[in-house]
C-alpha positions in Angstrom: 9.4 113.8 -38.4 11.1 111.4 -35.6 8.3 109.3 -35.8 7.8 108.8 -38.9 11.5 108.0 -39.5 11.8 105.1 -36.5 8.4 103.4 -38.6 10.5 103.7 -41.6 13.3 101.8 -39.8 11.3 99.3 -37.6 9.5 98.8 -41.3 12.7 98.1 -42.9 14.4 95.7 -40.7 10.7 93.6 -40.5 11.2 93.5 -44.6 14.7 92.6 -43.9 14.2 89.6 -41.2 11.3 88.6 -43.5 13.4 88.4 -46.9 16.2 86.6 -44.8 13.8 83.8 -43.2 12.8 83.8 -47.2 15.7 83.0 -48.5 17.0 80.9 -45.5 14.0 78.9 -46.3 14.3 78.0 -50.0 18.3 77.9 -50.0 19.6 77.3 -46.6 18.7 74.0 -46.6 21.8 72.9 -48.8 24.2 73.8 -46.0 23.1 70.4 -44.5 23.4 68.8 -47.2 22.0 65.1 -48.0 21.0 65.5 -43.8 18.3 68.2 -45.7 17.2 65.7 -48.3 13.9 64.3 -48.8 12.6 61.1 -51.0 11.4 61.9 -54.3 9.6 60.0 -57.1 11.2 59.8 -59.9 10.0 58.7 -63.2 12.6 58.9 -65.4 16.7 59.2 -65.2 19.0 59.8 -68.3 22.6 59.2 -68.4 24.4 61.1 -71.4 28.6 61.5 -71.6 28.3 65.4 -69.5 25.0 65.2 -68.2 22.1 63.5 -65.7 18.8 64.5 -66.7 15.5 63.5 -63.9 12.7 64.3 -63.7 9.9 63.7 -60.8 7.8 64.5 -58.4 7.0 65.4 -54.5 5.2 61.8 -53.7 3.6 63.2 -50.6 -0.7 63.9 -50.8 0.0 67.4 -49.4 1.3 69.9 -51.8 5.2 70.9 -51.2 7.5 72.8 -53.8 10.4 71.6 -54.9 13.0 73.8 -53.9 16.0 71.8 -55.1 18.4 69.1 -55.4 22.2 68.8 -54.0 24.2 66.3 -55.8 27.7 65.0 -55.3 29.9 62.8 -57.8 32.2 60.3 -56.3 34.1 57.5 -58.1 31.4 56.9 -61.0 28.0 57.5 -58.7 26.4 60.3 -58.6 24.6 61.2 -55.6 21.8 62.8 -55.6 19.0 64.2 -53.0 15.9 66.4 -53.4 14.4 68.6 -50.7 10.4 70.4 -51.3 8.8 73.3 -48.6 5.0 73.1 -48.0 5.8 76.7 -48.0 6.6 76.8 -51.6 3.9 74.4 -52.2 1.3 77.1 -53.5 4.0 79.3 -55.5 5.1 76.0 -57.2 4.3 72.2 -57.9 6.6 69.2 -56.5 7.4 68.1 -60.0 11.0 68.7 -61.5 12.7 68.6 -64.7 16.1 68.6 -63.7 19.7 68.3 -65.4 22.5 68.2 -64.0 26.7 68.7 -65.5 29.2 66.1 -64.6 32.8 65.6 -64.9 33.5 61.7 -65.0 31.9 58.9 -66.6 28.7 58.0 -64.7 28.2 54.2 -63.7 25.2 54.5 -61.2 22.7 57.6 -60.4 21.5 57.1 -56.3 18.9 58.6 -54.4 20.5 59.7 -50.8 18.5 60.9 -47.9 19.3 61.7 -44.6 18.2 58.2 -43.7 18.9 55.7 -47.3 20.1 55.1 -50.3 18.3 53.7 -53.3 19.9 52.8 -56.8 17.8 54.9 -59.2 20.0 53.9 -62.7 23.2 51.8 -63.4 24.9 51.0 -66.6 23.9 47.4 -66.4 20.0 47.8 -65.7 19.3 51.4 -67.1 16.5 53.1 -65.2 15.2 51.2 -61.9 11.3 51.9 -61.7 11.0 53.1 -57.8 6.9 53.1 -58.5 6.4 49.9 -56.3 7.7 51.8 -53.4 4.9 54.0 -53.2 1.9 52.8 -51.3 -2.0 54.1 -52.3 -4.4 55.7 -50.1 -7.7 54.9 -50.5 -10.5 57.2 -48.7 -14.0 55.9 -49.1 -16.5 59.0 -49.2 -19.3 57.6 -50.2 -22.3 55.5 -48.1 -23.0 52.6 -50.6 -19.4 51.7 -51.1 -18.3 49.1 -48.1 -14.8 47.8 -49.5 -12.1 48.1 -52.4 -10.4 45.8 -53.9 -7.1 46.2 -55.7 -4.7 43.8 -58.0 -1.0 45.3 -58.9 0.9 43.0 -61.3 4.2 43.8 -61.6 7.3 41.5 -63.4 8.3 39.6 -60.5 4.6 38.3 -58.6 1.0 39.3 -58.3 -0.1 40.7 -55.2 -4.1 41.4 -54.3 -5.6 43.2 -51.2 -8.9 43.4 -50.1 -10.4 45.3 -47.4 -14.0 44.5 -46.4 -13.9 46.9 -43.7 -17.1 49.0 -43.4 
């Protein structure tokens, strides 16, 4: 009966520790704050009178969750930062639909990091694409193609890059 009671404890505390390293893990990261944040790609940001509605995405190739954002408003900008767990990456996608309640009148939405900030709206411009930020990986598989080619045209220049490596 002794034994079977200290396996019922010593199985207990293990659910215990595991649940807390759980939790620690999907939530504890908003103690640090934007230190904790990651980049995000974000396709679209909507200013109303109460509320900030985003929505993106994890722009890594790997997999990661989104486990949250942590937001701050501060004289008219609202900061905002975005952290994702390849842990959480095969319960969940890294896309996110996102709204979030504010007090004042909103004048620009940023993107903060533990490294940068990036404008992501302002009431002059509206929505500021961040798509030319993200570069493209190219991974040639097969024996008969020796090079790719790409053009991107965007509202300010054309830029082309080839690679005729084999």
């Amino acid at each position: 009966m002794k034994v079977l009671k200290k396996i019922l404890i010593v199985l207990l505390v293990i659910a215990v520790i595991l649940t807390a390293v759980f939790f620690a893990g999907r939530y504890g990261w908003k103690l640090g704050g934007f230190r904790a944040c990651q980049g995000a790609g974000i396709t679209s940001v909507e200013v109303n009178g109460n509320s900030v509605h985003i929505t993106g995405f994890y722009p890594g190739s790997f997999p990661e969750g989104f486990c949250g954002y942590y937001a701050k408003e501060q004289d008219g900008t609202l900061y905002v930062g975005f952290r994702f767990s390849a842990v959480f990456g095969f319960f969940e996608t890294g896309n996110f639909d996102i709204t979030i309640p504010v007090k004042g009148v909103i004048s620009e939405v940023v993107l903060k990091t533990s490294m940068n900030e990036t404008v992501l709206w302002n009431t002059q411009a509206g929505f500021l694409s961040q798509s030319e930020q993200y570069g493209v990986y190219v991974k040639l598989e097969r024996n008969d193609v020796y090079s790719v080619s790409m053009t991107v045209t965007s509202d300010n220049e054309i830029v082309e890059d080839t690679n005729d490596e084999a």
